[in-house]
C-alpha positions as CSV (number, residue, x, y, z in Angstrom):
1,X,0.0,0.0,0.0
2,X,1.4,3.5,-0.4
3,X,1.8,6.1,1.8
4,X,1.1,9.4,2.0
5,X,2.9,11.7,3.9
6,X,3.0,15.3,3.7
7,X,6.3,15.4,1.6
8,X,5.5,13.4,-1.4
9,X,4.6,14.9,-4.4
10,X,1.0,14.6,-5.5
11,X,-1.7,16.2,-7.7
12,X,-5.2,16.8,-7.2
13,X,-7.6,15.4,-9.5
14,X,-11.0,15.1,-10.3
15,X,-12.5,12.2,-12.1
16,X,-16.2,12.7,-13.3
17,X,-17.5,8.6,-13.4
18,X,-20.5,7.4,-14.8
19,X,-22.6,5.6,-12.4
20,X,-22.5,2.5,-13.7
21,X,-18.8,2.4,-13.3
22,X,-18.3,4.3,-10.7
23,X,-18.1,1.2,-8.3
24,X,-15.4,-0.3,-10.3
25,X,-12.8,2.5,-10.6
26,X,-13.1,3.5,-6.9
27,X,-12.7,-0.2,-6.0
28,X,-9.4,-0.6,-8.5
29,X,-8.5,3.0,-7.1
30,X,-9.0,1.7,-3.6
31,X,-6.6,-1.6,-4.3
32,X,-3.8,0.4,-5.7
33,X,-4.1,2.5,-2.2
34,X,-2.4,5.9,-3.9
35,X,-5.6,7.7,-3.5
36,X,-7.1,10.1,-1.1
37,X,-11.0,11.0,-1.5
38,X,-11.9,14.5,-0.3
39,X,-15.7,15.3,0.1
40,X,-16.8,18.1,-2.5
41,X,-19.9,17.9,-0.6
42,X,-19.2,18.7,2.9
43,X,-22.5,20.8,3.4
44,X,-24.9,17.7,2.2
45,X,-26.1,15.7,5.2
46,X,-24.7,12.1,5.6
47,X,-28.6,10.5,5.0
48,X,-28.7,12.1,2.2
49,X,-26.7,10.8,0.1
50,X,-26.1,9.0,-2.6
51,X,-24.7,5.4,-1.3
52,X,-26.0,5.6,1.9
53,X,-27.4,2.7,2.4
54,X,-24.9,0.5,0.6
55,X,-22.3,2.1,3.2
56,X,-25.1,1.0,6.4
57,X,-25.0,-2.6,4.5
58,X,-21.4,-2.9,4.3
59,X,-20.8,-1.5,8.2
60,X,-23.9,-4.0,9.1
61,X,-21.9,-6.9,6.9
62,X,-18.8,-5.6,9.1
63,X,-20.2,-6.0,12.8
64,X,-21.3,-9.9,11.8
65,X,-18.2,-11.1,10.8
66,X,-16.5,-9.2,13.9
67,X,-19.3,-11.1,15.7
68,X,-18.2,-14.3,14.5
69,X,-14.6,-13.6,14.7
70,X,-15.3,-13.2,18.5
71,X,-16.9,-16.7,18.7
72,X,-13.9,-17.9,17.0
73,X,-11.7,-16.6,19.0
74,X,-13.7,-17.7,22.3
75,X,-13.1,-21.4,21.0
76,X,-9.6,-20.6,20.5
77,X,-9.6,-21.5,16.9
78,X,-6.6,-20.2,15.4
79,X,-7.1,-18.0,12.3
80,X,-4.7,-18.2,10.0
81,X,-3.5,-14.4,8.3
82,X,-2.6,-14.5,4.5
83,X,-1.5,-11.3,4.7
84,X,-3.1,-10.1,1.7
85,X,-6.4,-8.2,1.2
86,X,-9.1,-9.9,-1.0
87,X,-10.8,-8.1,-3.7
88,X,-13.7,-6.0,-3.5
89,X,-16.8,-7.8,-4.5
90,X,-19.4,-6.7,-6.7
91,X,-22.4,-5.7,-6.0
92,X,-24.0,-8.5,-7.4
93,X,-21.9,-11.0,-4.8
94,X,-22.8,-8.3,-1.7
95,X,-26.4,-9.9,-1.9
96,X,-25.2,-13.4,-1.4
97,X,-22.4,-12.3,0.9
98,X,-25.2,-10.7,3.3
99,X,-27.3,-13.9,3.1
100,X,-24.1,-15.4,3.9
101,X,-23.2,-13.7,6.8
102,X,-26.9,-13.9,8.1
103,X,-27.1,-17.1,8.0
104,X,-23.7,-18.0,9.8
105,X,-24.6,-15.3,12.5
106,X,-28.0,-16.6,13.3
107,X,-26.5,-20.2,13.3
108,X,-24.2,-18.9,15.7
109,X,-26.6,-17.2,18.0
110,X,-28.6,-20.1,18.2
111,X,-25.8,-22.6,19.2
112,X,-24.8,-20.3,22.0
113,X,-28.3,-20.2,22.9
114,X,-28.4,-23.9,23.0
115,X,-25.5,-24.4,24.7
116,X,-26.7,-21.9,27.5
117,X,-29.7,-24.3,28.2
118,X,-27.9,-27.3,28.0
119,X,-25.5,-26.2,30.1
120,X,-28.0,-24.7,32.6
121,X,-30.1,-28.0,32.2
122,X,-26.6,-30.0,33.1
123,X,-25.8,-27.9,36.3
124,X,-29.7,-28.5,37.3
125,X,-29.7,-32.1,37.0
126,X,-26.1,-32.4,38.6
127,X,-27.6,-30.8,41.8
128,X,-30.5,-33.4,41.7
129,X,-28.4,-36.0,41.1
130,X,-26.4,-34.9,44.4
131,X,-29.6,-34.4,46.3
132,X,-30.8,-38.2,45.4
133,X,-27.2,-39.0,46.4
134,X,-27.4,-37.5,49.8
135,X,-31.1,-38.2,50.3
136,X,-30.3,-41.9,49.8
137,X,-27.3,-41.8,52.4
138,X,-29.8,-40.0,54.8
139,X,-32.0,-42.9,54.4
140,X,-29.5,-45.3,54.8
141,X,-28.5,-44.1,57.9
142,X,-31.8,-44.1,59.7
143,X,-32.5,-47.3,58.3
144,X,-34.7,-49.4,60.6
145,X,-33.3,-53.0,60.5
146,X,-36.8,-54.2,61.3
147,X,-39.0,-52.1,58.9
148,X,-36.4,-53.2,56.1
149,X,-37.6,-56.7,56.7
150,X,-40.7,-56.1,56.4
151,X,-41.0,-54.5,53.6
152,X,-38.4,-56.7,52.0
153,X,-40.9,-59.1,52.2
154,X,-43.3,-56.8,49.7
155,X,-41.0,-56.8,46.8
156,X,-40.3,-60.9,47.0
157,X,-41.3,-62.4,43.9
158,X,-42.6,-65.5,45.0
159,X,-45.1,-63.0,47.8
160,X,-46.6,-61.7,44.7
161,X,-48.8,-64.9,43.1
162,X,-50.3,-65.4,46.7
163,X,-53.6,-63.5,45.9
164,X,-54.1,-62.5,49.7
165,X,-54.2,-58.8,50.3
166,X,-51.3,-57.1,52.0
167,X,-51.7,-55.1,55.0
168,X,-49.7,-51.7,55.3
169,X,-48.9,-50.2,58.0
């Protein structure tokens, strides 16, 4: 990329672009990176003009794949750096780069939502599992030797063809 400092010798310019190719020669102009835009219309409000709203899609386009560069980065996947810039897409391949995106970050909101519940659902089950744990030492202890016998008797096998009724209690 060049630089531009205050020394170097440049010109001003101005281009006049029809809009149809407008896209194109400020994206080849961008790649060279020897240019420097200046606004010839500072007074007109930001909503208002022209490319408005392909700038919102592109900074919207921007804050997902920051958003799923911070999940990658939470799973401490490395990514590898080429480097190297890729090339500007048209604006044809913006559409299916949004959907894109879209898709991937509402994939990825939804995992973490799953894994939220199943993690929530693991940490309530491991404390019932504890409470059976303890409430089956508690009833262990207080055992009654003599009640156990008695109602070992209720879940014999061969007590359960007699065809007399059992008394509890």
């Amino acid at each position: 990329m060049g630089e531009l400092f205050r020394s170097e010798e440049m010109t001003l310019a101005q281009l006049f672009l029809q809009s149809e190719a407008a896209y194109c020669c400020v994206s080849e102009l961008g790649e060279l990176g020897k240019v420097q835009f200046r606004d010839l219309n500072p007074d007109v409000n930001v909503f208002q003009r022209k490319f408005v709203n392909e700038v919102r899609r592109c900074e919207e386009m921007d804050r997902k794949l920051r958003f799923v560069e911070k999940e990658i980065r939470k799973a401490n996947i490395p990514i590898m750096d080429t480097g190297e810039n890729p090339e500007v897409p048209f604006p044809r391949d913006m559409i299916d780069l949004e959907a894109n995106f879209e898709k991937i970050e509402n994939e990825l909101k939804e995992i973490n939502t799953n894994q939220e519940a199943l993690k929530r659902n693991f940490l309530e089950l491991t404390e019932l599992k504890f409470i059976l744990r303890k409430t089956q030492q508690f009833f262990d202890e207080m055992a009654d030797p003599d009640l156990l016998e008695e109602s070992s008797s209720l879940l014999e096998p061969n007590e359960m063809g007699r065809g007399t009724p059992l008394r509890l209690g």
